[in-house]
ROBAMAR-727584 format. One record per atom (N, C-alpha, C): residue number from 1; z, y, x. Coordinates in nm, 2 decimals, always signed. Last residue first. Layout:
<sites>
[site NUM,[Z,Y,X]]
...
</sites>
This chain:
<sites>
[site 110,[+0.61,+2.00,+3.17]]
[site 110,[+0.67,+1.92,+3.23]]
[site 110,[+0.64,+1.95,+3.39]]
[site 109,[+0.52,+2.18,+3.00]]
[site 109,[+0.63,+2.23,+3.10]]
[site 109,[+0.64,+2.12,+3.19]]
[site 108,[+0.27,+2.03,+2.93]]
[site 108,[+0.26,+2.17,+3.04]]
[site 108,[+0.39,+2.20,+3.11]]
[site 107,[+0.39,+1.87,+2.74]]
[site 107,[+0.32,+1.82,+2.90]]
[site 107,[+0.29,+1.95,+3.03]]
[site 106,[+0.49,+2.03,+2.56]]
[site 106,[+0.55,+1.98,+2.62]]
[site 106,[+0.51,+1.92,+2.80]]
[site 105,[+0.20,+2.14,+2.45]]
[site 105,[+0.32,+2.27,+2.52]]
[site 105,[+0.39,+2.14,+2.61]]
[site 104,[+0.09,+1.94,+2.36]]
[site 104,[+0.02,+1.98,+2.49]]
[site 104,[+0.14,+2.09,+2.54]]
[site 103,[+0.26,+1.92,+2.14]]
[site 103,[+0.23,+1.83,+2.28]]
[site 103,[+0.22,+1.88,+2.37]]
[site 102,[+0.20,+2.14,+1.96]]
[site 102,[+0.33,+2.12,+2.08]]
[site 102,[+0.34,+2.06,+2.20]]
[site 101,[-0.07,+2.03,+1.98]]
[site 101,[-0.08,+2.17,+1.98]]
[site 101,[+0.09,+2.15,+2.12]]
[site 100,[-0.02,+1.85,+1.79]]
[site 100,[-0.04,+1.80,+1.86]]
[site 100,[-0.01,+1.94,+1.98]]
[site 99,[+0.13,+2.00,+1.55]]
[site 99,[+0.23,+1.89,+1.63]]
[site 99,[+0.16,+1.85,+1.76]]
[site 98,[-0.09,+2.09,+1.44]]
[site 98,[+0.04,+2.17,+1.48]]
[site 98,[+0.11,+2.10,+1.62]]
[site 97,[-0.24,+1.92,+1.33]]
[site 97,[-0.29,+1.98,+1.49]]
[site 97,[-0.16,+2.06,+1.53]]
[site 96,[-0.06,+1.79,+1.19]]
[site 96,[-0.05,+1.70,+1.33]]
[site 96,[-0.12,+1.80,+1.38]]
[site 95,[-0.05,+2.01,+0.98]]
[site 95,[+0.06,+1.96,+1.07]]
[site 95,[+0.02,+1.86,+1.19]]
[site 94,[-0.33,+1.93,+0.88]]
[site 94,[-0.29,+2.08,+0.95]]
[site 94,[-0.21,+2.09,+1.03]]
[site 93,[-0.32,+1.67,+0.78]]
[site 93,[-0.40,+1.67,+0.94]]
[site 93,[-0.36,+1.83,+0.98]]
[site 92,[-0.20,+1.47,+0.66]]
[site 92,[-0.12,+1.58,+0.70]]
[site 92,[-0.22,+1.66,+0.81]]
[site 91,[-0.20,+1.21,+0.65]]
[site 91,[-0.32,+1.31,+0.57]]
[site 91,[-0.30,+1.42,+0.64]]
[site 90,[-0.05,+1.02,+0.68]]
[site 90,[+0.01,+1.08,+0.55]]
[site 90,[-0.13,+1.20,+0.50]]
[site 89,[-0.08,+0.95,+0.95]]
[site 89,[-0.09,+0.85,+0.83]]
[site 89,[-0.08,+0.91,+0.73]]
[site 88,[+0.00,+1.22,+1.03]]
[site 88,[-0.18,+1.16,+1.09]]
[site 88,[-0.21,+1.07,+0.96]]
[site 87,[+0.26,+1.23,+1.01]]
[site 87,[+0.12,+1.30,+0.97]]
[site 87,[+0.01,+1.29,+0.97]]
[site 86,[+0.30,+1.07,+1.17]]
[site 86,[+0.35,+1.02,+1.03]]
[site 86,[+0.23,+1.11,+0.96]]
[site 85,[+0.27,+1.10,+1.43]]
[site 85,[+0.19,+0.97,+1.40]]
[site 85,[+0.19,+0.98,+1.22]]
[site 84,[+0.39,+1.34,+1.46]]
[site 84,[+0.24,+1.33,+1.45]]
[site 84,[+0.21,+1.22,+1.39]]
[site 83,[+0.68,+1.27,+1.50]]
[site 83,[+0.61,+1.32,+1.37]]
[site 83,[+0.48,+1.32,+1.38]]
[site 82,[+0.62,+1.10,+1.72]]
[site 82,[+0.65,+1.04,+1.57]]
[site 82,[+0.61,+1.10,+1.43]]
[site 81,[+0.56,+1.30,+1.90]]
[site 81,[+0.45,+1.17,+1.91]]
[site 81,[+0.50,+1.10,+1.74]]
[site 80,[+0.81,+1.43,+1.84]]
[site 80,[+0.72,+1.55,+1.83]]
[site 80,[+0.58,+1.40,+1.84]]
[site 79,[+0.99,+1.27,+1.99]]
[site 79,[+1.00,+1.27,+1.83]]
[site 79,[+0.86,+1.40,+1.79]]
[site 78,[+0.92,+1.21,+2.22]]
[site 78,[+0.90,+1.11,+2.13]]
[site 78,[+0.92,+1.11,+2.01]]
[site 77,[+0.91,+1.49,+2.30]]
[site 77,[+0.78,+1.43,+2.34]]
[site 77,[+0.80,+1.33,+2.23]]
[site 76,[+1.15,+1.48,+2.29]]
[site 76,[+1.11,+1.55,+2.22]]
[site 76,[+0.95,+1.56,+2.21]]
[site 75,[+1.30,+1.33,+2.50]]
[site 75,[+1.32,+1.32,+2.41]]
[site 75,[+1.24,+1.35,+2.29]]
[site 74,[+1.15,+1.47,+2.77]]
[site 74,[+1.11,+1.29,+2.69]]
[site 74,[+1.11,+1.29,+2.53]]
[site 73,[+1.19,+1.62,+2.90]]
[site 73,[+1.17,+1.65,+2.77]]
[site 73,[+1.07,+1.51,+2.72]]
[site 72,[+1.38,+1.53,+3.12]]
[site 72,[+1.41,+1.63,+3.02]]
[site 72,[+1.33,+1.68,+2.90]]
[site 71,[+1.28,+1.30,+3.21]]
[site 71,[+1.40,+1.25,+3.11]]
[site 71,[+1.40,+1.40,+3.01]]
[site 70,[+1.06,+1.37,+3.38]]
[site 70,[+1.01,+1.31,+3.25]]
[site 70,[+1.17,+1.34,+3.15]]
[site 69,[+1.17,+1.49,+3.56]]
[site 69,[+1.16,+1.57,+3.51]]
[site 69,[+1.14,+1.53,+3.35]]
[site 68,[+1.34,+1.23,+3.65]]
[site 68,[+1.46,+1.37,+3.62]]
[site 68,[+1.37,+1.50,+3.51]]
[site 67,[+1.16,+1.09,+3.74]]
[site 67,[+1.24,+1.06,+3.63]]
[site 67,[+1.30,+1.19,+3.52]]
[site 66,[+1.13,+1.24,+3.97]]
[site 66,[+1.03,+1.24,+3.90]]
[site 66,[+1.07,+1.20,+3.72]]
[site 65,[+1.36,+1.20,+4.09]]
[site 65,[+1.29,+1.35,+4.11]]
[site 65,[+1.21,+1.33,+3.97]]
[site 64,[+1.36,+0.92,+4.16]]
[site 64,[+1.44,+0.96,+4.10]]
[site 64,[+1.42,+1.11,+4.04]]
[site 63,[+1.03,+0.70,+4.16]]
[site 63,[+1.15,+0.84,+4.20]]
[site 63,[+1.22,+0.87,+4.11]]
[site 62,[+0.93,+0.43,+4.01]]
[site 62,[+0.92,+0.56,+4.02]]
[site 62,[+1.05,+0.63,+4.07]]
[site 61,[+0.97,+0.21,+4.03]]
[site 61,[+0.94,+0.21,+4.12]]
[site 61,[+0.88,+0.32,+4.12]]
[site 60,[+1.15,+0.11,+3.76]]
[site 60,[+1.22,+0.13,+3.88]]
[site 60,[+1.12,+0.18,+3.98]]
[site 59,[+1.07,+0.28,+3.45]]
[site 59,[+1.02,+0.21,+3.60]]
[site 59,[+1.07,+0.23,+3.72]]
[site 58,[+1.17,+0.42,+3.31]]
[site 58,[+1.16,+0.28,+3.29]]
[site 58,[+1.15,+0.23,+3.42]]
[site 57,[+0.94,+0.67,+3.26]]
[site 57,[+1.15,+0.66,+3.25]]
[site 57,[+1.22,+0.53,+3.29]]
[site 56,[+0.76,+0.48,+3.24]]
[site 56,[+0.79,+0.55,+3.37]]
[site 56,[+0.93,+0.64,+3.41]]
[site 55,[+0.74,+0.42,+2.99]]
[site 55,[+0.73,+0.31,+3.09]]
[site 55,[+0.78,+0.43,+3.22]]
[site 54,[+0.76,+0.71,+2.87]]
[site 54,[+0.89,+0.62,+2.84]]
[site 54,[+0.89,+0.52,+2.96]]
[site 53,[+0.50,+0.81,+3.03]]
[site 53,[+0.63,+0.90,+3.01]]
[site 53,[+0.73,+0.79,+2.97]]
[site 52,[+0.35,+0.66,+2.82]]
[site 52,[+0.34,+0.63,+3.01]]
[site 52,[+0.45,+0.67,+3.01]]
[site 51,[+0.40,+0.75,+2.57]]
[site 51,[+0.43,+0.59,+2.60]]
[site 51,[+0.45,+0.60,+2.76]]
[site 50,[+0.28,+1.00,+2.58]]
[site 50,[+0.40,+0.99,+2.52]]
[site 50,[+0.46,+0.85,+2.60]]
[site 49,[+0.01,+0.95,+2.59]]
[site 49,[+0.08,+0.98,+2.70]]
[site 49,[+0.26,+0.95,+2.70]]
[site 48,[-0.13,+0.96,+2.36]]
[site 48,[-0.09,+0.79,+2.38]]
[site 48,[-0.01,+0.83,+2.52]]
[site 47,[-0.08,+1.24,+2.33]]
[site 47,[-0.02,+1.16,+2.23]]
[site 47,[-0.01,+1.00,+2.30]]
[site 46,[-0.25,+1.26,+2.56]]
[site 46,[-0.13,+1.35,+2.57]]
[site 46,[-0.01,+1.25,+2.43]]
[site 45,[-0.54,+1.00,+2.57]]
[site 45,[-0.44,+1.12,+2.51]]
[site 45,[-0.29,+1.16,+2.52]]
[site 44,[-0.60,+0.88,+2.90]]
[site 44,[-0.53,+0.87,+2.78]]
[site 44,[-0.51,+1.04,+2.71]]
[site 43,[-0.73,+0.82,+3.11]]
[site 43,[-0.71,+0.95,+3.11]]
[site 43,[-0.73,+0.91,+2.96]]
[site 42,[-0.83,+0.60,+3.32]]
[site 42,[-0.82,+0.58,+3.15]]
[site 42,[-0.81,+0.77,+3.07]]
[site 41,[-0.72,+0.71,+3.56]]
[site 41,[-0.84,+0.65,+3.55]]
[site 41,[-0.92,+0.65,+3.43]]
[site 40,[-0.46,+0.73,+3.53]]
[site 40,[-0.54,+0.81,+3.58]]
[site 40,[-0.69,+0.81,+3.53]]
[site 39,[-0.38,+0.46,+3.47]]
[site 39,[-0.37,+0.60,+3.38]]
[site 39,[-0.45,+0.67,+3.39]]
[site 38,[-0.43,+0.35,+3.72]]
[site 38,[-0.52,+0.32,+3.56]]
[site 38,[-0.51,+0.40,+3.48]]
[site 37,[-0.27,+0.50,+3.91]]
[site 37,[-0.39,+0.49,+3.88]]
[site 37,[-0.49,+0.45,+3.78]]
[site 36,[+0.04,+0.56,+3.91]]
[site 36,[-0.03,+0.55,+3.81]]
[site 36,[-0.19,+0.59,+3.77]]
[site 35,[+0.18,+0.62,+4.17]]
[site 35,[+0.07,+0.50,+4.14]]
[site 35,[+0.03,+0.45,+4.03]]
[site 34,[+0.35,+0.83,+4.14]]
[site 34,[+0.41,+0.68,+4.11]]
[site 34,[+0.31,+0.61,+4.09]]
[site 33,[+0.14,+1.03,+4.21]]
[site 33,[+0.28,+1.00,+4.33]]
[site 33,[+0.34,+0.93,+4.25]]
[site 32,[+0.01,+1.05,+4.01]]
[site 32,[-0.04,+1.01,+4.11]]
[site 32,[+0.07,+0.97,+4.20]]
[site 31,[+0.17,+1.13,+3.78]]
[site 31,[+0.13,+1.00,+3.76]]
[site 31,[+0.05,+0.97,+3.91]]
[site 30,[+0.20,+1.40,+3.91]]
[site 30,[+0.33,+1.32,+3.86]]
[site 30,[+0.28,+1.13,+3.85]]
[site 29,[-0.04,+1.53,+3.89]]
[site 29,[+0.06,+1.49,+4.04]]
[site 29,[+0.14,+1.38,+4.00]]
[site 28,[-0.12,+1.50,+3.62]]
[site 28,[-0.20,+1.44,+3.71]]
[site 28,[-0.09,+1.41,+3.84]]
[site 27,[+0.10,+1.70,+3.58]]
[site 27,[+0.12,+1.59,+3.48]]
[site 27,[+0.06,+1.51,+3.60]]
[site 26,[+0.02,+1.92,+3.71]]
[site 26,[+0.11,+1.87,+3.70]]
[site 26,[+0.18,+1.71,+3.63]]
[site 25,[-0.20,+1.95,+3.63]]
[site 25,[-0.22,+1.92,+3.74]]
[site 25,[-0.08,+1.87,+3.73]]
[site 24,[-0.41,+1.94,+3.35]]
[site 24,[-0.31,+1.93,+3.34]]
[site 24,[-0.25,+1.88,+3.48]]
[site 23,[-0.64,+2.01,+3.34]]
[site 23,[-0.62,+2.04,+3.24]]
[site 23,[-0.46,+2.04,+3.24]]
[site 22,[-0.78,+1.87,+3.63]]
[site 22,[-0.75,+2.05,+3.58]]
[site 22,[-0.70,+2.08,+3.50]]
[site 21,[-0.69,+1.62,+3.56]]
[site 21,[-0.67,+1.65,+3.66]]
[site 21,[-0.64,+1.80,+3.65]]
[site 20,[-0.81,+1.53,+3.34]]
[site 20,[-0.69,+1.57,+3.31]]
[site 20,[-0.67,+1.61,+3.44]]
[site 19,[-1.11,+1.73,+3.40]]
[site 19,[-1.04,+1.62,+3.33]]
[site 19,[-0.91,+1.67,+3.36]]
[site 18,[-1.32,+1.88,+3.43]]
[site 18,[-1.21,+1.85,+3.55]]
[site 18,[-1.14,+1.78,+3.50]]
[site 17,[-1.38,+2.00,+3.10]]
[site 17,[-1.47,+1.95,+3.28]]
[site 17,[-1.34,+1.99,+3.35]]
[site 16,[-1.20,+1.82,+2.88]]
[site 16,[-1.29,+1.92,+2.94]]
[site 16,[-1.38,+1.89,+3.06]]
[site 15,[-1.03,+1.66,+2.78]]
[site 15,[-0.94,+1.74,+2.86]]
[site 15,[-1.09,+1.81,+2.91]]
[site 14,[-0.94,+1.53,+2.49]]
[site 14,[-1.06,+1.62,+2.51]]
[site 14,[-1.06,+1.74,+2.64]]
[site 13,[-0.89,+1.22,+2.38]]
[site 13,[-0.83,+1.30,+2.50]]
[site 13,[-0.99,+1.37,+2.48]]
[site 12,[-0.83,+1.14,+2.06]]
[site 12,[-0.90,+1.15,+2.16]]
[site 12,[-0.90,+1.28,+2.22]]
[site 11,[-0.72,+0.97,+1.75]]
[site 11,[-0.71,+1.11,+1.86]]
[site 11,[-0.78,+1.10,+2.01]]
[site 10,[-0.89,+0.85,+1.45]]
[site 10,[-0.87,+0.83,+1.62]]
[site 10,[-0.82,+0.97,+1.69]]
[site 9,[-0.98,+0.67,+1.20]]
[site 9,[-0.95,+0.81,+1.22]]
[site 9,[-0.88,+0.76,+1.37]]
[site 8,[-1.19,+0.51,+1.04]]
[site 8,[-1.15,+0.53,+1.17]]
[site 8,[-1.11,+0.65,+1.18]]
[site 7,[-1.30,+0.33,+0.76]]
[site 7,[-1.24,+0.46,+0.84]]
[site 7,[-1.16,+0.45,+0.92]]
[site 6,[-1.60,+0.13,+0.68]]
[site 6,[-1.44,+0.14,+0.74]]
[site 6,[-1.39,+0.24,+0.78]]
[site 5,[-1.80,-0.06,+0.45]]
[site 5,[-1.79,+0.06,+0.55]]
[site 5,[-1.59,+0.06,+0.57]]
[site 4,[-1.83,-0.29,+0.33]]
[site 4,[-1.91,-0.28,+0.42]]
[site 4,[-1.90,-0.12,+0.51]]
[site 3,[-1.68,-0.35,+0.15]]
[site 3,[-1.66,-0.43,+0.23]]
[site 3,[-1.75,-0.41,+0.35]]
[site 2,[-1.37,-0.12,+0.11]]
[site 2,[-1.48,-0.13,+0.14]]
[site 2,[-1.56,-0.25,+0.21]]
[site 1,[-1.02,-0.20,+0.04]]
[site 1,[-1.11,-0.14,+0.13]]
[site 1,[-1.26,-0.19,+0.11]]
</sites>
């Protein structure tokens, strides 16, 4: 590597005007009614979202309702977050917008 320059390649939340709140209410409800304020607050990428979704599969001091919805497309949230990550590393950048693209399908049903 270079000793004086460095590449940064980064995903970053581009949720608009209203933030994740309008971009994605449901999601927003979900993390509000388990007191996921710093989330809130942070308004992470849909990709670093992947992770809250597992802690919150996780967390006893989320509802069972709420679990139920994360559990059903968890799964596929973490292999649809894996394949992006590979493609991200690999160059692949047409496939991760693909992949990211799904994301955002995923978080919408949720």
């Amino acid at each position: 590597m270079s000793k004086f320059i460095q590449i940064d390649v980064r995903l970053l939340a581009a949720y608009g005007e209203g933030g994740l709140k309008r971009a994605f209410p449901d999601l927003y409800r979900l993390l509000d009614e388990a007191g996921y304020d710093l989330v809130i607050e942070r308004e992470p990428s849909l990709y670093e979202m992947v992770e809250v979704m597992i802690r919150m599969n996780n967390d006893p001091a989320v509802g069972r309702e709420s679990k139920k919805r994360i559990a059903k497309k968890l799964k596929e949230m973490t292999q649809v977050r894996d394949r992006a990550r590979e493609a991200l590393l690999s160059g692949r950048l047409s496939e991760l917008d693909g992949l990211l693209y799904r994301l955002e399908d995923l978080f919408s049903d949720l």
